[in-house]
Structure formats: structure tokens, C-alpha cells
N, C-alpha and C positions, 0 to 999 in steps of 0.2 A: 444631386447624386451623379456621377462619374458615369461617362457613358460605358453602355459593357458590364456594369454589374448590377446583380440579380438581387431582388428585393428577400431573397431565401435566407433568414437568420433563426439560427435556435443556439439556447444558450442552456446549458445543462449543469447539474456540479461533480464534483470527481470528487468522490468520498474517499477519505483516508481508512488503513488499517492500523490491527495492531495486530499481535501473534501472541494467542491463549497459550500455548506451548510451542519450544523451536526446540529440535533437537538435529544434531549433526550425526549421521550415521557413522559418516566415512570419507573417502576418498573414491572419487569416479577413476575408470582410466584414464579417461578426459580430464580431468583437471579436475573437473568440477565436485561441489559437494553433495552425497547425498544426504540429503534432508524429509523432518516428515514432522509436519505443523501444524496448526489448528489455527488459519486466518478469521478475521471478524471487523468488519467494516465499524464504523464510527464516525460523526455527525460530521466534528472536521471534514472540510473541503474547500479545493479550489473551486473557480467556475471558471466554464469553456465557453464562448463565442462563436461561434463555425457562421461564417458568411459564405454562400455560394459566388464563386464569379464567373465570368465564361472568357476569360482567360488564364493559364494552366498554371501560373506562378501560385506556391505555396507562401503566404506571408502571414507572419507569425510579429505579434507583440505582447508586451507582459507589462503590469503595472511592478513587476520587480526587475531594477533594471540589472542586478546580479546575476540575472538568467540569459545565454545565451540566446538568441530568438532563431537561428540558423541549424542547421542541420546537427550541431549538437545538442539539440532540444529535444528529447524524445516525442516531444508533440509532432513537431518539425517530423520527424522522423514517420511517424504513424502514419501523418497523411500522404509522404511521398508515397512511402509503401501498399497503402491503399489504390493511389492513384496509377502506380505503377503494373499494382496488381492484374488491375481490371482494366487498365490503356485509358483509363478519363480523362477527356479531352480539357474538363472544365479545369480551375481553381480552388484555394480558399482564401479568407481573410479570418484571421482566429486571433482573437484574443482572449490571454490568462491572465484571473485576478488567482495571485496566489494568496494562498492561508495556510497552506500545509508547508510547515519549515521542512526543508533540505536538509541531506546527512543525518536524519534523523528514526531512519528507518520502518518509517508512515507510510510509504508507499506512495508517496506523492507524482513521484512522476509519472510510474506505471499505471497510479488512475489516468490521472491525466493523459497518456498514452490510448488506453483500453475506451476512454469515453470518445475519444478524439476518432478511432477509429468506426465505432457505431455511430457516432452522430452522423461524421461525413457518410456513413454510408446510407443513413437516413434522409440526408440532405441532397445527396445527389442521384436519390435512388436506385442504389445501387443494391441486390438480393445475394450476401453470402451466405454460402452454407457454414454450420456450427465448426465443421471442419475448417474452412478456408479463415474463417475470425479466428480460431485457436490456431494454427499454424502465423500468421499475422502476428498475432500477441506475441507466441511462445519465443518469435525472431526479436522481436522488441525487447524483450526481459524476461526472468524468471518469474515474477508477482505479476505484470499483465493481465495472463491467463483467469488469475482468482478474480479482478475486478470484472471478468467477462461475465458472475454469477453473484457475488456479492455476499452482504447475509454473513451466517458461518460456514467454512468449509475445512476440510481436510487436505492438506499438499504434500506432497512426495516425489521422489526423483531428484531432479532440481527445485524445485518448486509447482511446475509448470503442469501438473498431473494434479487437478484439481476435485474433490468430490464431495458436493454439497451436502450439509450435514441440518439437520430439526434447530431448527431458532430456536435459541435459551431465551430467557424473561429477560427485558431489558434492564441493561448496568448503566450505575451513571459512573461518568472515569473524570480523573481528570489527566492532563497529560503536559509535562514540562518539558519544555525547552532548552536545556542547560546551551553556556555561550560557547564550549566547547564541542567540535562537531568529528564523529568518526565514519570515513566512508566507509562503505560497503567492502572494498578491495582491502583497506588498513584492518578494515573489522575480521575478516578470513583469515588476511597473514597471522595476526596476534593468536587465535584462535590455534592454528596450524603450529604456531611456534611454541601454544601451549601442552603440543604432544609431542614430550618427550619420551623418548624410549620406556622410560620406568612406568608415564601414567600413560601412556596413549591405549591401551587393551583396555583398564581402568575405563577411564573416562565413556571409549565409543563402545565396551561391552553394556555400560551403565544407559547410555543412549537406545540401544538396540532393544534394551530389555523392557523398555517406556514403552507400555500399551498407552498411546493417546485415543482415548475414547470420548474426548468435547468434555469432559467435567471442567466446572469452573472452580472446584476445591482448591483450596488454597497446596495443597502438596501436588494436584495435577501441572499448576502453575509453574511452569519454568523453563528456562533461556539458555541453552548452553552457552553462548555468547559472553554472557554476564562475566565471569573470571578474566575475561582475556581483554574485555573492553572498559572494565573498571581498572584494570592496571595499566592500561592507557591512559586513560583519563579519570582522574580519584572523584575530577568533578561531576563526573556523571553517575557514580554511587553515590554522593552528598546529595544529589537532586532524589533518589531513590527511598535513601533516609529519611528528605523531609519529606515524603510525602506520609510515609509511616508513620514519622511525629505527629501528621495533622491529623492520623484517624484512618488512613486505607486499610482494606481489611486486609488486601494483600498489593504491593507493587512491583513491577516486572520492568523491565530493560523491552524496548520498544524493537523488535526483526534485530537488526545487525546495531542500531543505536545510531543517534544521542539521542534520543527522548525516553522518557521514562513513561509509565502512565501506573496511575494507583484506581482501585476499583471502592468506590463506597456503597455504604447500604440502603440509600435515596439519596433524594434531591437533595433534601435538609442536612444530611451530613456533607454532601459535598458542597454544598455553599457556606458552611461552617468550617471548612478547608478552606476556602480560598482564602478566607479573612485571615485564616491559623496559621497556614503555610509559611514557614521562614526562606523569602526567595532572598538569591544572589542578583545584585547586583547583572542588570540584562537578560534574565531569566524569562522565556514567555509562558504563561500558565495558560494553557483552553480547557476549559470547561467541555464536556462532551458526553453525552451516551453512545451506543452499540446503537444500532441499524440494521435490522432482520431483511431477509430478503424481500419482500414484498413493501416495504416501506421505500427498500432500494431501487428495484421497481420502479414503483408510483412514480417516485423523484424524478426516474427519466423521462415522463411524460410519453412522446410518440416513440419512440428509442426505447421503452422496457418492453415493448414484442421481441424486440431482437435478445437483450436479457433474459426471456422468457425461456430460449429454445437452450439455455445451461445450467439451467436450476435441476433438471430432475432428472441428469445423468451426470457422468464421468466427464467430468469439461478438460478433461487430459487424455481423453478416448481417440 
């Protein structure tokens, strides 16, 4: 081993979301949108690597080599921010096995962000307050903040105004992949350019009026998203379709999109899907349940004390 670095390794997984309901309020003065969502963790996940060094370079690798590993990495990004926070003198060495596709609106980075920040701070024992992690996250991204609590929760504002909500019974999902991919930035514009003068009152009075109270009913179910990112891309409502074909009781357009995920009624139907399912060509199909907070938890092993302290308040507070 290398002289100079520290035998200190923990390896954790950065669970994926999906969004039980997304609605689009409005327009901020800021730019930005106001939103108000019902997130929900799910088994998908990358995993993280965090090695201690005791030297200060942040170095980052990934078994996808499509992935930046430098400062446009939001991992990359978490820990300088971490380190910079609190003046740590040390390092890391961190490596990501991704599982969570990109552009897909899983939230894959932003776990991998939010884990990357509580590990290190586990690892280099470092003591933030609930405050100083959610300020950390909310700089990092809008979804951040949710993975700081996990489980199901309620979001609003931007997102980053997070409020943990009673575990539903577990779902089994499955979630597709289609080969065509919409960012987050393209997924707004379309959305934006679908309020036109005539429907724009329409559409965000119909927004405003959604009591989202966690129901997982099939008419609580819904994406404003969907119109604006299915006429981008028709191939991401064909992945949506088939899932319907194979048996979903209902299926939903994944945050801002490409993935789809459909919800079955057990195990036995959703593995009577995968066989049913009519994929495209490239298509990746994950198999997957929902993930309640304590299971979430668990998963982080010495790292869910620090999870602990956003489960039973306002993690947008």
C-alpha cells in the first residue's frame, strides 16, 4: 500500500428514486420551478467507495467510463465541498460502480452526491449539524436534500424543502430504461413551452388544486412532465405503454425522465412481466421494490445515525 494512505475504507449504496406524484406549480422569480412531490426511494443503486488519505487531493473513479470523474462529477463536487467546508486537511479516494442510468430522472447523481457527503463525514469524523448537511446538499441540487432522509417524503419549493412522510407497504416496480435520454434542463424547457397563453392558467390552476396527501391510488398518480417529454421523445411513452401491456396496475414517467417505472401487485406478477414485457431493442429493464426509511437506514450501516437526525422533521427547515 502507498505510503500516506490510511487503511480507513467504507463502502455504502446510493439508492435511487422515483416521484409518486410531480407537480409543477409555477414559475419562481428566480427562474426556478415551484414544485411539490411525493419522492420514494427504491432498491436500485450505485455504490460508493470513500477511502481516507492523508493527503488533500479529492480523486474520484468510476467503472462507467462516460462519467466525468473531475469536478463535473457531482460526487467530485460533494466532497470538495465538504472538505472545504470544515478546512480538512485530509483526502479521498472514492470509487463509483454505477447502476443507476443517467438522464433518467432516478436521482442517481444526487444519491450519490448526499451519500458521498455523510460517508466522508463519517470517515473523516467530521460532526455536522442537520442544518450544515442540508445547506451542503440543497448547494449541490434540488433532490440531494430528499436522499439526506430517504423512505417516502413530501418536497416543495424547488425540491429541496423536504418532509418525511409514514412508509406505505412495500411495491414491487419495475423500471425501463428507454435508449433515448431527456435532461433535466431539455425536460423544463419543453414543459415551459408547453404553457401557452391559452393553457398555461389551465394546466398550473389544475397543479395548485392536487392535494398530494402520499396516496398511491392510481389517479393520485401523476407527472406533469409526461405531455411535454413524451412529444420529445414518443419513445419514452412506448416504454410506458409496454409496461401497461405487461400487467402494471399503473405506470408513471420517472422526475423529469427517460425512465419509466410501472407498479405490480407482488413479486409473481412482476416477474411475469419481465418475461411479457415487449423491450426495444437497447432497452434496460431493473426489477425493483420501494425502500422505507429504516431499511434505508440499516443499509447505511455506521452512516444511518447521521440519517437518523432527518427522518422526524422538516429536512427543508
Amino acid at each position: 500500500m502507498p505510503k500516506g494512505v490510511s487503511e480507513l475504507t467504507l463502502k455504502l449504496p446510493a439508492f435511487a428514486k422515483i416521484n409518486w406524484s410531480l407537480r409543477v406549480i409555477g414559475k419562481r422569480p428566480d427562474g426556478h420551478h415551484e414544485l411539490v412531490t411525493i419522492f420514494q426511494t427504491i432498491s436500485l443503486h450505485d455504490a460508493i467507495t470513500l477511502t481516507v488519505t492523508n493527503h488533500p487531493q479529492i480523486v474520484l473513479s468510476s467503472d462507467d467510463r462516460s462519467l466525468a470523474c473531475d469536478e463535473q462529477n457531482l460526487v467530485w463536487r460533494a466532497a470538495a465541498a465538504l472538505q472545504a467546508r470544515i478546512g480538512e486537511k485530509r483526502g479521498t479516494r472514492i470509487r463509483l460502480e454505477k447502476r443507476i442510468p443517467t438522464q433518467a430522472g432516478l436521482g442517481g447523481g444526487s444519491a450519490d452526491a448526499a451519500v458521498t457527503l455523510m460517508g466522508l463525514s463519517h470517515i473523516w469524523k467530521i460532526d455536522l449539524t442537520a442544518k450544515e448537511f442540508l445547506e451542503l446538499a440543497a448547494n449541490l441540487g434540488a433532490d440531494v436534500p430528499f436522499f439526506l432522509c430517504g423512505g417516502r417524503a413530501r418536497g416543495s419549493g424547488i425540491g429541496t424543502d423536504v418532509t418525511p412522510l409514514e412508509d406505505a407497504a412495500e411495491r414491487f416496480l419495475l423500471v425501463l430504461k428507454p435508449n433515448k435520454g431527456v435532461s433535466t434542463v431539455r425536460a423544463y424547457a419543453a414543459f415551459d413551452a408547453s404553457l401557452t397563453s391559452s393553457n398555461a392558467k389551465t394546466i398550473l390552476s389544475s397543479s395548485q388544486r392536487s392535494e398530494i396527501a402520499g396516496s398511491l391510488d392510481s389517479e393520485a398518480l401523476y407527472n406533469d412532465f409526461e405531455p411535454a417529454v413524451f412529444r420529445l421523445e414518443p419513445e419514452i411513452k412506448t416504454a410506458k405503454v409496454a409496461l401497461m401491456k405487461a400487467g402494471a396496475r399503473v405506470a408513471l414517467l420517472a422526475g423529469s425522465g427517460s425512465a419509466v417505472f410501472g407498479i405490480f401487485d407482488n413479486k409473481e406478477a412482476q416477474e411475469r412481466a419481465i418475461q411479457a414485457i415487449e423491450l426495444e431493442a437497447g432497452w434496460r429493464v431493473f426489477p425493483c421494490t420501494t425502500v422505507g426509511r429504516n431499511h434505508y437506514r440499516s443499509a447505511m450501516g455506521p452512516v444511518g445515525e447521521i440519517f437518523a437526525r432527518f427522518s422526524g422533521q422538516n429536512a427543508g427547515a
